[in-house]
C-alpha positions as CSV (number, residue, x, y, z in Angstrom):
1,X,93.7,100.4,50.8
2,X,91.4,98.0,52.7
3,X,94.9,96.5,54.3
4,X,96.1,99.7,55.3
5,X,92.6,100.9,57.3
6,X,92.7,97.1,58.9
7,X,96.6,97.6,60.1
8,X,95.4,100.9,61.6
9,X,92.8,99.2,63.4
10,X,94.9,96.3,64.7
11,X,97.6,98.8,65.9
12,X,94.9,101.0,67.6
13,X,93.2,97.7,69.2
14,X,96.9,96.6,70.4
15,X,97.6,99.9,71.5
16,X,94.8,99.8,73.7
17,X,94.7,97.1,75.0
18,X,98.4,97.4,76.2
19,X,97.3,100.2,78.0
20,X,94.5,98.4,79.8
21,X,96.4,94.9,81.2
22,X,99.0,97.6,82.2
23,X,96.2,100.0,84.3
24,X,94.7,96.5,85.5
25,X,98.0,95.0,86.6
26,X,99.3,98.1,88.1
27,X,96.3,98.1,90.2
28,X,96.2,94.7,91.1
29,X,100.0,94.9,92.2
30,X,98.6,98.1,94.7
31,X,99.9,101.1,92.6
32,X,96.3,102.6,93.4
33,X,96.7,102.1,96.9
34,X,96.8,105.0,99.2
35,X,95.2,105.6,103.1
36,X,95.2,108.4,105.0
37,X,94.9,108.0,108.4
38,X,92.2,111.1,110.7
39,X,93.4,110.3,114.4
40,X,91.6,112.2,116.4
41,X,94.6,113.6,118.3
42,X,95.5,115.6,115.1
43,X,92.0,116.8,114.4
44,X,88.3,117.0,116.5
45,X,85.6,114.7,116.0
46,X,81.9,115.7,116.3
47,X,78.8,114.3,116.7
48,X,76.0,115.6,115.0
49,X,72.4,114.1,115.1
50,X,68.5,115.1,114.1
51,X,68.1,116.5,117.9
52,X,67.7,120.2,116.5
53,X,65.3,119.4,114.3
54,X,63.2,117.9,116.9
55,X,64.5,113.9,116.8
56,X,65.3,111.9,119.4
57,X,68.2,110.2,118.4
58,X,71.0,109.1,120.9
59,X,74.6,108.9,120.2
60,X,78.0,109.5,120.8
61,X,81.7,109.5,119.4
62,X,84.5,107.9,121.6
63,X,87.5,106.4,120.9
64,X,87.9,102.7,121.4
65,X,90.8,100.8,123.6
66,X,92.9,100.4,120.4
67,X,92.2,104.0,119.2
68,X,89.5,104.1,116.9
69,X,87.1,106.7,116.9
70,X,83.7,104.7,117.2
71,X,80.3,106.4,116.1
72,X,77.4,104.9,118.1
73,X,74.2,105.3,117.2
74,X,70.6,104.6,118.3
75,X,68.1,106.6,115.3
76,X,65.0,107.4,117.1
77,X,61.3,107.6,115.9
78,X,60.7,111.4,116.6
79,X,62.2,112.7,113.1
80,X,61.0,111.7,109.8
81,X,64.3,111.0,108.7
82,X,66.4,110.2,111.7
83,X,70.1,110.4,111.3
84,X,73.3,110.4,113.3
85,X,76.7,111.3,111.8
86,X,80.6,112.6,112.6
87,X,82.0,115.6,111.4
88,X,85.9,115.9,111.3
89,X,87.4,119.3,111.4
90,X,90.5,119.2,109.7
91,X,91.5,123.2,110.2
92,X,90.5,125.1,113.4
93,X,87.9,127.3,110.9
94,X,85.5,126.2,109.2
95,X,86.1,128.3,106.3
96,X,89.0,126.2,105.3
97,X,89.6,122.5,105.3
């Protein structure tokens, strides 16, 4: 009886471990790769900062000579918690996307 629960075990412990040098090596080898490229001649770019809320941050989204979209940022002292950040509007509403 004793061989028969250890066999089990061993099969299990195989078993998995099969399944983990094959999820390791398919990652390694890229199988988990994927990128998405946002240009921003497909969808619009914002800029949103802590201005409303009475900060004085400065900032601004523009794209680059190679065609990134750049987010540059100077977080002022006005707000508590200054912040500057892009928003990317994937569908014309903003109810979807």
């Amino acid at each position: 009886m004793f061989t028969k629960i250890y066999s089990r075990t061993l099969f299990v412990i195989f078993v998995l471990l099969f399944f983990s040098v094959a999820a390791i090596s398919w990652f390694i080898s890229g199988g988990a790769h994927s990128t998405y490229h946002i240009s921003p001649t497909e969808f619009q770019f914002r800029y949103i900062d802590d201005n409303p809320m009475g900060g004085d941050t400065l900032g601004e989204v523009y794209q680059n000579e190679d065609g990134d979209v750049v987010l540059d940022c100077e977080l002022g002292k006005a707000y508590r918690w200054p912040f500057c950040e892009v928003a990317i509007s994937l569908t014309p509403s903003a109810m979807r996307g």
